[in-house]
ZAPA-539439 format. One record per residue (C-alpha): residue in three letters; x, y, z. Coordinates in Angstrom, 3 decimals, padded with zeros to 6 digits. Example, Ala and Ser with C-alpha at 12.3 -4.5 7.8 and 13.67 -1.06 7.14 Angstrom:
// residues 2
{'Ala', {012.300, -004.500, 007.800}}
{'Ser', {013.670, -001.060, 007.140}}
// end
This chain:
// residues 300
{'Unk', {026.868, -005.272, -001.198}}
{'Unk', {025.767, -002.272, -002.920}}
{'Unk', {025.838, 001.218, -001.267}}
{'Unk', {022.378, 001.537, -000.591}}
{'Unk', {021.807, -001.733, 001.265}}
{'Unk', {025.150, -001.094, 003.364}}
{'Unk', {022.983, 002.234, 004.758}}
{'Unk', {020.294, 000.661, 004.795}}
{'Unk', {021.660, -002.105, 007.156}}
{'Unk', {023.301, 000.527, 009.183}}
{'Unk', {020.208, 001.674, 010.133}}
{'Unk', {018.450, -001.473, 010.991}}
{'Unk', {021.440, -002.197, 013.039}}
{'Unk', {021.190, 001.170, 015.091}}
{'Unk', {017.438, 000.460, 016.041}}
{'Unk', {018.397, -002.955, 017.518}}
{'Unk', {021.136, -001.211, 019.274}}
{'Unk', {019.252, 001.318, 020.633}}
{'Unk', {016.475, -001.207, 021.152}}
{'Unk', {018.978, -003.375, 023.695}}
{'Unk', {019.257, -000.879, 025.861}}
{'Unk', {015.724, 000.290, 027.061}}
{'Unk', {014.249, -001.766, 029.744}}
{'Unk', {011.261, -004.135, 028.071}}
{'Unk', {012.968, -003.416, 024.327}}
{'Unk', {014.483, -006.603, 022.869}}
{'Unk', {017.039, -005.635, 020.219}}
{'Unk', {015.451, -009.661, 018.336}}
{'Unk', {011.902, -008.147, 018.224}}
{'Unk', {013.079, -005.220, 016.404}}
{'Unk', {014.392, -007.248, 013.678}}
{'Unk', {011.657, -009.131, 013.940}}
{'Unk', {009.969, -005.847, 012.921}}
{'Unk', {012.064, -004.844, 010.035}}
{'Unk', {012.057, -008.026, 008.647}}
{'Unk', {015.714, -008.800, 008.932}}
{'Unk', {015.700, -011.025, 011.228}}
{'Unk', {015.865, -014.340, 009.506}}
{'Unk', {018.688, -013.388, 007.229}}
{'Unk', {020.777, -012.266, 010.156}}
{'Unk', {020.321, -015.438, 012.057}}
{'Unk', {021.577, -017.865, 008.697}}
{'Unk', {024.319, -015.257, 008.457}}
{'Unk', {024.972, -016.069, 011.705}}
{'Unk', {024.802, -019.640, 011.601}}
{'Unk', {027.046, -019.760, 008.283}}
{'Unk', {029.633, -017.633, 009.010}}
{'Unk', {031.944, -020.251, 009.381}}
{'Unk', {030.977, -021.695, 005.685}}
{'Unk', {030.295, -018.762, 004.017}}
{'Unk', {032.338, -016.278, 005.812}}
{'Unk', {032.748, -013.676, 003.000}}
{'Unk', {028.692, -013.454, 002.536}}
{'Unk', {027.759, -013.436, 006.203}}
{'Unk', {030.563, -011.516, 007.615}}
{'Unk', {029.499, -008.495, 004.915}}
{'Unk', {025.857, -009.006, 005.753}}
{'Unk', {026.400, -008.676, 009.496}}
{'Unk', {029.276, -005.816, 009.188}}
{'Unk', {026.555, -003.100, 008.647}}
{'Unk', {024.217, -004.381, 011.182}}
{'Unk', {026.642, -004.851, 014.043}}
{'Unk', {028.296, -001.589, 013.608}}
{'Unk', {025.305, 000.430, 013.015}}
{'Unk', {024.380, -001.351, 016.641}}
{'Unk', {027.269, 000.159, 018.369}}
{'Unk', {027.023, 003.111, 016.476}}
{'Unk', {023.028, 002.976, 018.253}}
{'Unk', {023.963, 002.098, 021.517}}
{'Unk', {027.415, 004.547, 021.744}}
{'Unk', {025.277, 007.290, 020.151}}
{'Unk', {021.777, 007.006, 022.508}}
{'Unk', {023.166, 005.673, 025.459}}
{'Unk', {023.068, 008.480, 027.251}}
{'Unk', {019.970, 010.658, 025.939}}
{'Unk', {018.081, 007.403, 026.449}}
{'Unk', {019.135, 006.949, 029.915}}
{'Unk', {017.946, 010.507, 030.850}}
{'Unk', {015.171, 010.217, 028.790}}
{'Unk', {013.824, 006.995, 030.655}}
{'Unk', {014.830, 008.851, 034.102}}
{'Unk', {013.290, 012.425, 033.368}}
{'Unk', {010.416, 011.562, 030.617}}
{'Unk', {009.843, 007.819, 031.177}}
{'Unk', {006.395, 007.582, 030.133}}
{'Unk', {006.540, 009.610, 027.159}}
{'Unk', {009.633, 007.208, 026.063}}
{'Unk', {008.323, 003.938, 026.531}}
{'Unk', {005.050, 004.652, 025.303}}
{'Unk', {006.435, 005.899, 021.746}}
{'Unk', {008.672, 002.313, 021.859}}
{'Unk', {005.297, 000.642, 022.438}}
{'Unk', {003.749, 002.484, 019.768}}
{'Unk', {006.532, 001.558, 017.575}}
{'Unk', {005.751, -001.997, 018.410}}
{'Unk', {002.201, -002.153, 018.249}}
{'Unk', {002.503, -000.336, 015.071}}
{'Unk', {004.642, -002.978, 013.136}}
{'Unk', {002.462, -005.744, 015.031}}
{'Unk', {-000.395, -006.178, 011.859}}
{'Unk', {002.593, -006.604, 009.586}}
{'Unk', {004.415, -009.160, 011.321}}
{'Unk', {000.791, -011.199, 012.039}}
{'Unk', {000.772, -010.991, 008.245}}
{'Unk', {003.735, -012.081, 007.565}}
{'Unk', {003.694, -015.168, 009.943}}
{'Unk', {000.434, -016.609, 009.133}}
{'Unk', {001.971, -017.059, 005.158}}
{'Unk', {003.411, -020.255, 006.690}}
{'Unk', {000.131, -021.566, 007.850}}
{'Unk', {-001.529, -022.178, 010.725}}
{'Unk', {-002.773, -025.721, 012.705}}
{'Unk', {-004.373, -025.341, 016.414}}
{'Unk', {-000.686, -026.939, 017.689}}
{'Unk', {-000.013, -023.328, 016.868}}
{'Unk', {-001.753, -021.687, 019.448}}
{'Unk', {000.645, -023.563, 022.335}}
{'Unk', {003.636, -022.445, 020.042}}
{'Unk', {002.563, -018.617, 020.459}}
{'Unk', {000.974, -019.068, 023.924}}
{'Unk', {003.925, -020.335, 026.053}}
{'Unk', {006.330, -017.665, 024.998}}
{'Unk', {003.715, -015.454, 025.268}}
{'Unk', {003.901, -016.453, 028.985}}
{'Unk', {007.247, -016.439, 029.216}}
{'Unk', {007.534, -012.907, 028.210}}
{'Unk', {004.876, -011.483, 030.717}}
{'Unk', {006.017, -014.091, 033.263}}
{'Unk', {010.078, -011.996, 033.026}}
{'Unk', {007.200, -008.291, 033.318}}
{'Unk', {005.642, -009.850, 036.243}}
{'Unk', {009.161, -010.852, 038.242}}
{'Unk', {009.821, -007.207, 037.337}}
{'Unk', {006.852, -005.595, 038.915}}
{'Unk', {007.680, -008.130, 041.788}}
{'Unk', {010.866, -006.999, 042.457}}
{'Unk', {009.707, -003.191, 042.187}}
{'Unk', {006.727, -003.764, 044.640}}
{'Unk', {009.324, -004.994, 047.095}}
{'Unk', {007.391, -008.868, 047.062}}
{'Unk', {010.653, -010.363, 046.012}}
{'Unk', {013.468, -007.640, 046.364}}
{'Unk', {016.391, -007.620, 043.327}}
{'Unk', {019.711, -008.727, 044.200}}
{'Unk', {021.971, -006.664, 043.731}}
{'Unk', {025.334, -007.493, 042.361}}
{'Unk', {028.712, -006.541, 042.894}}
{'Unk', {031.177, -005.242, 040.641}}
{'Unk', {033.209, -003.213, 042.297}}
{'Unk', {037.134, -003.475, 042.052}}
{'Unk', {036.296, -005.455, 046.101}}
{'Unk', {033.540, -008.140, 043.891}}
{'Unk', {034.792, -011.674, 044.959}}
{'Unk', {036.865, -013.965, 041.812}}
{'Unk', {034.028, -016.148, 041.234}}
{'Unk', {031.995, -012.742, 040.531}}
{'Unk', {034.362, -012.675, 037.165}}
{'Unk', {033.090, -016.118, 036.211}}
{'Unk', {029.715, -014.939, 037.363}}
{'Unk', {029.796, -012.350, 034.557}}
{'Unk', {030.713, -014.729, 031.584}}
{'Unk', {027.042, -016.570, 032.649}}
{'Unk', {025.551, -013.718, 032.825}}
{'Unk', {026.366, -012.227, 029.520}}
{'Unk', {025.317, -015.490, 027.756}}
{'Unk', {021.866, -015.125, 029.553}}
{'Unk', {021.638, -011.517, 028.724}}
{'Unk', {022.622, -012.505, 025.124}}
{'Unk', {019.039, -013.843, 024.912}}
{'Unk', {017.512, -010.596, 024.093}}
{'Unk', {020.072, -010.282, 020.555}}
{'Unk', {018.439, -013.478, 019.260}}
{'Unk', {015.289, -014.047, 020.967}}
{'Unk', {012.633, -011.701, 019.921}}
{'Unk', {010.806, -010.139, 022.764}}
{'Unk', {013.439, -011.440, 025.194}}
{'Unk', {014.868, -008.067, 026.674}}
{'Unk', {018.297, -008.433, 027.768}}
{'Unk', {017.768, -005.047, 030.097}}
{'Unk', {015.013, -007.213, 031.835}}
{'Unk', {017.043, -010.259, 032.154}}
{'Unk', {019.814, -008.104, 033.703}}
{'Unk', {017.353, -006.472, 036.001}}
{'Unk', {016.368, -009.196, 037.310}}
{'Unk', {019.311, -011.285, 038.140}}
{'Unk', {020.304, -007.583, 039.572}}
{'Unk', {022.864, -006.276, 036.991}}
{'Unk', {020.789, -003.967, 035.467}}
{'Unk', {022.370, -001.124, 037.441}}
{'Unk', {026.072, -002.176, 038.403}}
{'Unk', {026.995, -002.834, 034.283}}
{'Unk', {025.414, 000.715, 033.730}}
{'Unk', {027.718, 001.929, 036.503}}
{'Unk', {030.475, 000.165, 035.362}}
{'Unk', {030.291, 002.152, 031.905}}
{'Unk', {029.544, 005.050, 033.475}}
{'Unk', {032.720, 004.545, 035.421}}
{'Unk', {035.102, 004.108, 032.346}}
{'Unk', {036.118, 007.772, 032.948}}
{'Unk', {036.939, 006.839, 036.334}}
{'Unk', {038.364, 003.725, 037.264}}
{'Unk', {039.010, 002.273, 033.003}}
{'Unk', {040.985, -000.849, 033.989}}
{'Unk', {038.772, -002.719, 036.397}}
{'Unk', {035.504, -001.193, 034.504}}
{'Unk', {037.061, -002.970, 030.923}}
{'Unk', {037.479, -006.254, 032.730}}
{'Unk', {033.935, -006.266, 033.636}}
{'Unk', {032.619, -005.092, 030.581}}
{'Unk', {034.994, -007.431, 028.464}}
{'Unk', {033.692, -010.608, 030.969}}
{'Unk', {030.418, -009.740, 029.754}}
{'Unk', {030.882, -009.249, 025.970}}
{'Unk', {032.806, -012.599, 026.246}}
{'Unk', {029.511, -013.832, 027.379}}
{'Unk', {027.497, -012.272, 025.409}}
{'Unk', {029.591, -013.537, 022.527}}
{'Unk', {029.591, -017.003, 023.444}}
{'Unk', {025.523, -017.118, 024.265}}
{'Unk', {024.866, -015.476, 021.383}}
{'Unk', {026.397, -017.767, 018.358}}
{'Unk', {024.653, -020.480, 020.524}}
{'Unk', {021.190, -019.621, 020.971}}
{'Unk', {021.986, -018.580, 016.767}}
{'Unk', {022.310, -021.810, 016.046}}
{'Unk', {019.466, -023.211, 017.547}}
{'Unk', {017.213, -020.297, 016.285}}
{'Unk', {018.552, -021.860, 013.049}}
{'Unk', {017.990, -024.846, 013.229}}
{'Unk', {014.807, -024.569, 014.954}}
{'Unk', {013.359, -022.300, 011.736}}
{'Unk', {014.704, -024.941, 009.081}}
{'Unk', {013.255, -028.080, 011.188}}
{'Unk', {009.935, -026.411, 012.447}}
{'Unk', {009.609, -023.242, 010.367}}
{'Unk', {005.786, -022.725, 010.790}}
{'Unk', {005.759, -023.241, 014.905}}
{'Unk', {008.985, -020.974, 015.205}}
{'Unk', {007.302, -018.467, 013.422}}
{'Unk', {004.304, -018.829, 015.244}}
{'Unk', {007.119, -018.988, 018.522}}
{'Unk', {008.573, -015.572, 017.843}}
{'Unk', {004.858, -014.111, 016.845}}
{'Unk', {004.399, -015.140, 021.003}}
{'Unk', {007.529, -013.644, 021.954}}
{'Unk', {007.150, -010.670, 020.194}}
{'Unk', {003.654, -010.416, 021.309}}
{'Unk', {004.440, -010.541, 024.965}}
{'Unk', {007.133, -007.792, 024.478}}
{'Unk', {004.152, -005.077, 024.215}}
{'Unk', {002.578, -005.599, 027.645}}
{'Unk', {006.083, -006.379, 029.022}}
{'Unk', {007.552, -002.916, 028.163}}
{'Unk', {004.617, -001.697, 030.737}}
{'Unk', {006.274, -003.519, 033.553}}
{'Unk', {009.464, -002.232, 033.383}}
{'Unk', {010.994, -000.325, 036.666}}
{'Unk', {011.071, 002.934, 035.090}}
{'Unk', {007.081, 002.589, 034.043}}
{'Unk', {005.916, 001.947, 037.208}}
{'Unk', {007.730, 004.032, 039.080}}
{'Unk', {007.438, 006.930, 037.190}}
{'Unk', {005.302, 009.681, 038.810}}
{'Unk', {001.633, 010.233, 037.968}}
{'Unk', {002.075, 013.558, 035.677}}
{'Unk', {-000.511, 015.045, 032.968}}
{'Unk', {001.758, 016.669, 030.512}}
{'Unk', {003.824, 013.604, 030.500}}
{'Unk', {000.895, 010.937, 029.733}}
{'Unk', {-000.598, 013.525, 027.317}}
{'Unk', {002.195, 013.695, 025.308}}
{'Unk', {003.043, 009.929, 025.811}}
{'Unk', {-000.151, 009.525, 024.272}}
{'Unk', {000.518, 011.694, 021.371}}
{'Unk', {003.637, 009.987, 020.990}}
{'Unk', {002.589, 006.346, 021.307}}
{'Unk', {-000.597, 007.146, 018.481}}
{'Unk', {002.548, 008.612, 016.333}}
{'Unk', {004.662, 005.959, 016.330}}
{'Unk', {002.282, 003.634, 015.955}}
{'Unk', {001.123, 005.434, 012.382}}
{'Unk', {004.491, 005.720, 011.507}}
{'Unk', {005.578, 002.142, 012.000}}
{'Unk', {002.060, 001.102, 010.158}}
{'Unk', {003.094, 003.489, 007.255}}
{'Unk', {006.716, 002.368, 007.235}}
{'Unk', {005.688, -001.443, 007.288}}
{'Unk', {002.798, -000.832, 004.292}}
{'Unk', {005.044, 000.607, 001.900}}
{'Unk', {007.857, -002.057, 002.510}}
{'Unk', {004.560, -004.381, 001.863}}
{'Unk', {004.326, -002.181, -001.235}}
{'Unk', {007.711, -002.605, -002.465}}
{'Unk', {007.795, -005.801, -001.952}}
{'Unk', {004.591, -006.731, -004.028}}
{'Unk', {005.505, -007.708, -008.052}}
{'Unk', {004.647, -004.974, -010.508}}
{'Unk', {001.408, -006.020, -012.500}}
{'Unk', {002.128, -005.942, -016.277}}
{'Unk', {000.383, -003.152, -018.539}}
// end
């Protein structure tokens, strides 16, 4: 892999890093996005028979997501709690911003009216996760709230293991959030605490955490295979799948927690709105000249 790419990749892997971990933001919709995303599921999928290829495909990627999520942990976190508006309406603009190239890109593999149920349901799917959200934040149907204290029960470590393959959702399925999933099953808040409380209690706070990467691990070479198989098998309704997914994830980031509840302020939607209209030209202009690139040189 040359130098260039290995940067490059480290990039693409921070923004799905950083992606995982704000509420609404699935980490497979912004591969989606950069248009990685089908190369990193088959490196995925053939990492056991090409291991050299897909293990040097996915080393950039996965560090540059830790590197994401170690880095922005923290400003995100205050950023959602002090300027909430202002941050999730410059991920949405992000989002809506990349949407005309992805369209583009998905309708190369055709289109039949079967299609419209392919994009539809997952469509539904998506909002349906928003709507549980908004739900639980009205007080209609209250969040559990788990346990992981150094007192949680034993079966709450097995607990964890299912939980982390659920959450693992949102690294393969675009427009899936993971932060969503874990909000709503009510470990949202307790794994955030738990890494907050590395400093303070590290042994019991690295079982937890290491439950749920096991998890994670597990769910995600899973659902990988499937995403592979279902794109070789069914290639133009997958793509047409994921188009719904990632569709939903727009209105979806709006029914996050932090969204609603954020207060009512005019410097903060003004300059959400300056924000959102700026990343959405700067996605659009990133995505064009990629288009650009991409394009074959006419002859003179």
């Amino acid at each position: 892999m040359k130098v260039k790419e290995f940067f490059k990749n480290l990039g693409l892997g921070a923004g799905i890093g950083i992606a995982m971990i704000i509420p609404g933001v699935s980490g497979g919709t912004i591969a989606v996005l950069f248009n990685v995303y089908d190369k990193l599921i088959g490196a995925i999928g053939d990492l056991r028979k090409d291991l050299k290829n897909s293990f040097f495909f996915l080393l950039p990627i996965v560090s540059g997501a830790l590197i994401g999520i170690a880095a922005m942990f923290f400003p995100l976190k205050y950023a959602i709690k002090y300027v909430p508006i202002p941050t999730i309406l410059l991920f949405a603009g992000l989002m809506i911003g990349s949407f005309p190239k992805l369209f583009n890109d998905t309708r190369k593999n055709g289109f039949k009216l079967t299609d419209i149920i392919s994009s539809v349901l997952p469509f539904l799917v998506v909002v349906g996760l928003g709507c549980i959200s908004v739900l639980g934040v009205k007080g209609v149907m209250p969040y559990l709230e788990a346990d992981l204290s150094s007192e949680m029960p034993v079966w709450g470590y097995f607990i964890l293991i299912l939980i982390g393959a659920v959450a693992s959702c949102a690294l393969v399925v675009p427009g899936v959030s993971g932060s969503l999933l874990l909000l709503i099953f009510g470990y949202y808040q307790p794994i955030l605490d738990t890494i907050s409380a590395l400093f303070t209690d590290f042994g019991h706070s690295v079982l937890v955490l290491a439950l749920f990467a096991v998890g994670l691990v597990v769910g995600f070479f899973t659902i990988a295979k499937l995403m592979k198989f279902l794109m070789k098998k069914f290639p133009r309704g997958t793509g047409w799948a994921i188009f719904g997914f990632v569709l939903g994830s727009i209105p979806a980031i709006f029914m996050t927690n932090e969204f609603i509840t954020a207060p009512i302020d005019s410097i903060q939607i003004a300059a959400g709105a300056i924000l959102c209209i700026a990343g959405i030209i700067a996605a659009y202009t990133i995505c064009s000249l990629a288009d650009s690139k991409q394009k074959p040189k006419l002859l003179n």
